[in-house]
Phi, psi and omega in degrees: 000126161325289209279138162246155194240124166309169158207139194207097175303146177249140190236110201239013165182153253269343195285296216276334190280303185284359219235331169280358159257327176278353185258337167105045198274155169296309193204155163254159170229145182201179185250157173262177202286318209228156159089348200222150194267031169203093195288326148321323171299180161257007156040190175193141180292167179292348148315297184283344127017279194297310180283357190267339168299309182299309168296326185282300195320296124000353160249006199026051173253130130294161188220131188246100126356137157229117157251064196260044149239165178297124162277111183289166189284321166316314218300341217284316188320314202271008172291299166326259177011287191286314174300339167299336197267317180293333169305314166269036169250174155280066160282137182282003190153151199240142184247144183215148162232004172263131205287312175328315163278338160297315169306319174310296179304302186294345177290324208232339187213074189311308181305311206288168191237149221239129202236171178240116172335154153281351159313346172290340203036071160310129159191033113251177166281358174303302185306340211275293169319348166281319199268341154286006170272323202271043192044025195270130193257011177210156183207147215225074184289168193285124186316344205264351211280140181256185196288353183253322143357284183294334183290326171307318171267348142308318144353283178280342161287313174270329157302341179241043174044063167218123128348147160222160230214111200232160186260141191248316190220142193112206150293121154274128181297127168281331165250156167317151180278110190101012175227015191242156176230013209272327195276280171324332160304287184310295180244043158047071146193121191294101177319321178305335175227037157102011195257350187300134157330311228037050173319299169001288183276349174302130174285131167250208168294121180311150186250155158297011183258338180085014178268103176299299180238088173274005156257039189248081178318121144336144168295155154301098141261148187246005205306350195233033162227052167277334193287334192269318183311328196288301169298317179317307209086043154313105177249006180216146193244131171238126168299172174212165186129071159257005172247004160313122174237182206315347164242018166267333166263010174268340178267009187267288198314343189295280203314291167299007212238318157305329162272346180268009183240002142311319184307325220264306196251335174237011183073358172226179169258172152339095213269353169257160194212354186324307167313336191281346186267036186213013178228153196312137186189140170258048192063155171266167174187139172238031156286007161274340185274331181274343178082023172237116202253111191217165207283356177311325206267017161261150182224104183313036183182111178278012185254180199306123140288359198315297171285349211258321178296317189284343175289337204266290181336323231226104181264105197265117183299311178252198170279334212279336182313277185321280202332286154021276192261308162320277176010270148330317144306268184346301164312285101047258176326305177288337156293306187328269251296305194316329160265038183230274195328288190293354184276328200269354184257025055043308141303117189249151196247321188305169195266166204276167171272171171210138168215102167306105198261091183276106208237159158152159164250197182297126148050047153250172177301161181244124157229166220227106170246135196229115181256115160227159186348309191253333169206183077352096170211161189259173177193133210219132162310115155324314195247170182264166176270150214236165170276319229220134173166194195295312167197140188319158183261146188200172163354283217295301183291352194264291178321349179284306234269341178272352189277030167279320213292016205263328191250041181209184214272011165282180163198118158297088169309327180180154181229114194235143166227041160318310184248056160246115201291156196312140150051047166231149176275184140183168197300165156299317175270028171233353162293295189329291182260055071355286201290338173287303154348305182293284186314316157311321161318294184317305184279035172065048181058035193225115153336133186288126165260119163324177178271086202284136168253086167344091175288113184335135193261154149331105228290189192278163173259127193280155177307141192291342168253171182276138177324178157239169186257141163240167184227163168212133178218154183222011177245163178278015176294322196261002165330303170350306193287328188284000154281344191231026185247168120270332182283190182276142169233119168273134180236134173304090168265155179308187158272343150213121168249038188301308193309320195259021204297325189291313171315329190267326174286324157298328167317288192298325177279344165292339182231082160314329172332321187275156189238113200311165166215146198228143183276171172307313189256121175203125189247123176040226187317352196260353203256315161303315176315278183332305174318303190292308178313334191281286182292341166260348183294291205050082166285183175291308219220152149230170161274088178227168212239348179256115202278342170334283190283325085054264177334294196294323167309292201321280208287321172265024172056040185236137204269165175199167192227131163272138183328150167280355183260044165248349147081036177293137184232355194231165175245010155262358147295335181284278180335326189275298166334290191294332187282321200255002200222015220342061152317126176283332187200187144176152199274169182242175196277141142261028167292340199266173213220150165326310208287323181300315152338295194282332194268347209264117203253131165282151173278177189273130150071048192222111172243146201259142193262186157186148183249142175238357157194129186211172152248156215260105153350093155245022157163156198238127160249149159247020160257173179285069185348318220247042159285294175300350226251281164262014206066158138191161178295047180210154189230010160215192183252117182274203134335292244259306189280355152298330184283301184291334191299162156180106188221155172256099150204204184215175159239159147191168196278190199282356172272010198038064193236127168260146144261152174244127208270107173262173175183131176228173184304131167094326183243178178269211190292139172242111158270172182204160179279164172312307198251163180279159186273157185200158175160090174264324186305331163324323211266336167271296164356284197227081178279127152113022180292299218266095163307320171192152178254162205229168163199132191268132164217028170283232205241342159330117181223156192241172156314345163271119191280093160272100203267054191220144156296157187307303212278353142323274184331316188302300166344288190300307158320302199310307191272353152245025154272325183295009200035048175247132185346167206340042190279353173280300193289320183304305183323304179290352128295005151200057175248054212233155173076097166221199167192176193199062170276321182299286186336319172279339195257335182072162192262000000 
């Protein structure tokens, strides 16, 4: 085979980073103190940074930073700080989901090179091509996608020069990734910004299905579909398990490093998997990469599967057998660590010494012999050293003018000026570029990049009108209100409506009135469809929550607002719409708290939206919930049920928190909180923040009792924008059991 297919490991402490170079990974990806979405992890500072870069690059291992979270508006100083400082390192590449840090990058920091999260929830071509104005050269598409998916936006990926990069192993997520809010609802504490709980993984209420834990997936292995990924134009398979430790990635990458190098000599992969099972796992399962999504891929118990696979497996004539054969694992483990330990400790991680020998006389070159591990060299001052000048050349001034080389895979070890003659000068800027000269070496021959100063963006200007109410609605029952609404009426379209197309067209053309709202997720044919809609509609305006489509107005000239599930926390995520996308508007997260709010600068001729009563998301599934929940007679999902399902129940935990499981015609799976999200308060908060407030009346209804007709309701809404006496307390009487918690706690 021509082509090599990366493997790219996770290093989630400095133990787990070696132990994924000694197992023979292609690349690592691991987290910094900040900034990254496994807050869990034991991460590593920007010091080890540098030796742990010295060391894989000596293994011909990369190493990608992930910065995969949502950035807040305080955040951006030290966000800058730090890319100044990662620009000048050899890091092969930085992983990001925030469109704000995207904007960042492709502007001020060219050089680093920029891969996409999975936190983007990549899953069509719109999104690829979007991500490709920003240089992003690779993208870690969305987990739910089956092999002819991926071979399609691969494709569609090397026509726009971005790689694609798909998880082969680990845990799965039930919902898309960068869509989930369950964590964030429940305890403030944001997937989105490296903090999830894992509510998931949580025990519940027996479900009728007879499910202790129905939202808990088997992990994801791909191990015996590597040839078809191969075939996909797959170029790098990612492990996943940065809370993982050193000997769980080292027998996961072993395994894999063996099976792709079976890929190599026989043209297939690898026909034993035995090792992955002996190391933490909840059984396995690859049917979303096979496209058969079935109730197999839940596993009632979220701790190691280890013993339990090996009891199954195994027919053991007794107990005292069984008894045994545990042992033996265990034993087994623990030899991995030992040998994990002693191999790795083999690795030196640490940053290298440097020693600086400074020699010359009176009006001669100042020369600078530089001893470090691996070579020797010398470097001679353009001007000579003087009797005369500002201040003696001595330690103290040298080491001043040198302590960057302190922030590279170095350490200044010692500095001798033994054989440098007495009371001699030399300028300050001929020291300067020394130290640049040095510095270009040390960094494999890449120019020191300066420090960028963010220029202050302009505070926002307030909107020229007073906000207005938008409504979002999704049945034709509700047509009614756009005669009697002023504001944007917004329609709910499904995540696939191929079945209704005609239908939804006649919609929008009989009401003009109406403004499409497009969902987060719309996948392959359901993704052409929306597209071909888009071109046959030509609308004015659209909603989308999805930058795929987004991508496709922007290029056919239809204005748009971006969606509340793109999750903006910033006002450089505002500036990346507008500039690369001629975004029009957009919503701001309801994940942020006032105070987050309130720092978020509008761009000029940009309008900022925000929904202040909906019921609240808290995860988009494309698997089939109610397997676990109520059963159903089908044991996987076939054609038919997106279109057709339409069920209603709930679960709930063991904190007595209900959610609620929805599946409606056309869309996928949904939890939702019990109560609706509500926050009129906002609206005195941050006056003159807002072009419009939103209000959800679709057809969804939660535990929260609205004891009003919708155009009551609208009414009601209407008059506390208008500020009239008590139209807020009134309101909340006949609103009841709701909650704003995001709104108080902020991300």
């Amino acid at each position: 085979m021509e082509r090599k297919i990366e493997l790219l490991a996770p290093g989630g402490d400095i133990e787990a980073i070696k132990a994924a170079i000694f197992a023979g990974a292609n690349a690592i990806y691991c987290g910094l103190d900040k900034f990254n979405a496994r807050n869990r992890a034991a991460n590593i500072s920007f010091d080890d940074l540098q030796g742990i870069l010295r060391l894989a690059h000596q293994h011909e291992c990369e190493i990608f930073i992930t910065l995969n979270i949502l950035i807040l508006e305080n955040e951006i100083p030290a966000l800058i700080n730090l890319l100044n400082k990662l620009a000048n390192t050899s890091i092969d590449g930085v992983i990001v989901q925030d469109l704000g840090m995207l904007y960042l990058l492709n502007k001020y920091y060219k050089s680093l090179d920029v891969h996409a999260s999975t936190q983007m929830t990549t899953h069509n071509s719109g999104h690829l091509k979007f991500l490709s104005q920003f240089g992003v050269s690779r993208v870690n598409l969305s987990r739910e996608l089956n092999i002819h998916e991926i071979k399609e936006l691969s494709s569609v990926g090397h026509q726009n020069q971005i790689l694609t990069e798909v998880f082969v192993h680990g845990s799965n997520c039930i919902s898309f990734s960068g869509l989930c809010y369950i964590s964030s609802v429940i305890g403030g504490n944001s997937g989105n910004r490296g903090r999830c709980s894992q509510p998931c993984r949580d025990k519940y209420v027996r479900t009728a299905a007879g499910k202790d834990y129905p939202l808990n997936l088997k992990d994801n292995s791909a191990y015996f579909d590597i040839k078809k990924l191969y075939e996909a134009g797959v170029y790098s398979l990612k492990i996943e398990g940065r809370i993982k430790k050193a000997d769980y990635v080292y027998a996961v990458v072993d395994s894999w490093k063996k099976n792709i190098q079976s890929l190599y000599k026989k043209q297939k992969g690898g026909t034993d998997n035995s090792a992955l099972y002996k190391v933490f796992n909840r059984d396995f399962s690859n049917t979303f990469l096979k496209g058969d999504i079935n109730k197999g891929m839940f596993i009632d118990n979220p701790r190691d599967n280890t013993i339990k696979h090996l009891s199954e497996e195994t027919n053991y004539a007794s107990a005292q057998e069984l008894e045994l054969a545990h042992l033996a694992l265990y034993q087994e483990k623990d030899d991995l660590k030992s040998f994990i330990q002693k191999n790795i400790k083999e690795l030196d991680a640490s940053k290298a010494y440097l020693r600086i020998y400074l020699s010359g006389e009176c009006d001669q070159p100042l020369k600078l012999s530089v001893n470090m591990p691996e070579a020797s060299f010398d470097l001679l001052s353009e001007v000579p050293l003087l009797r005369k000048g500002s201040e003696v050349l001595n330690k103290e001034m040298v080491l001043k003018r040198f302590k960057v080389i302190n922030e590279t895979a170095y350490y200044i070890d010692e500095i001798d000026m033994d054989n440098l003659g007495a009371d001699l000068f030399i300028p300050y800027k001929e020291l300067t570029s020394l130290k640049k000269r040095l510095l270009f070496i040390l960094n494999g021959s890449k120019e020191q990049i300066e420090p960028i100063m963010l220029p202050s963006l302009e505070k926002s200007k307030a909107p020229a009108e007073q906000a207005k109410l938008s409504i979002l609605i999704s049945s034709k029952d509700d047509l009614s209100l756009c005669s009697e609404h002023t504001g944007y009426i917004y329609f709910q379209l499904p995540n696939s409506f191929k079945n209704r197309f005609a239908e939804y067209l006649d919609l929008f053309r009989e009401n003009k009135k109406l403004i499409p709202w497009f969902p987060s997720v719309i996948i392959g044919d359901d993704y052409n469809t929306a597209v071909e809609f888009l071109s046959e509609l030509k609308p004015h305006k659209i909603i989308s929550n999805n930058t795929g489509i987004a991508y496709e107005a922007c290029q056919k000239g239809i204005d748009w607002i971006a969606g509340p599930e793109l999750n903006l926390t910033n006002s450089y995520s505002l500036l990346c719409l507008k500039e690369e996308l001629n975004c029009k508007g957009a919503f701001l997260s309801n994940e942020l708290n006032k105070n987050q709010l309130k720092q978020i600068k509008c761009p000029d001729n940009f309008e900022l939206h925000y929904s202040i009563y909906h019921p609240l998301v808290l995860m988009t599934s494309r698997q089939c919930l109610f397997h676990q929940v109520t059963g159903c007679e089908k044991n996987r999902v076939d054609a038919t049920c997106i279109q057709n399902c339409d069920k209603i129940s709930s679960i709930t935990n063991l904190k007595e928190d209900t959610f609620l499981i929805e599946k409606s015609r056309g869309n996928y799976h949904h939890v939702y909180n019990e109560h609706n999200f509500l926050n009129t308060a906002i609206v005195k908060d941050l006056p003159n923040k807002f072009s419009s407030y939103s209000i959800d009346l679709s057809e969804f209804r939660t535990e929260t009792d609205a004891k009003l007709d919708k155009s009551k309701l609208i009414h009601m809404f209407r008059s506390v924008l208008d500020d009239e006496a008590d139209s807020e307390e009134g309101l909340g009487e006949f609103i009841v059991s709701s909650t704003c918690g995001q709104y108080k706690k902020g991300i």
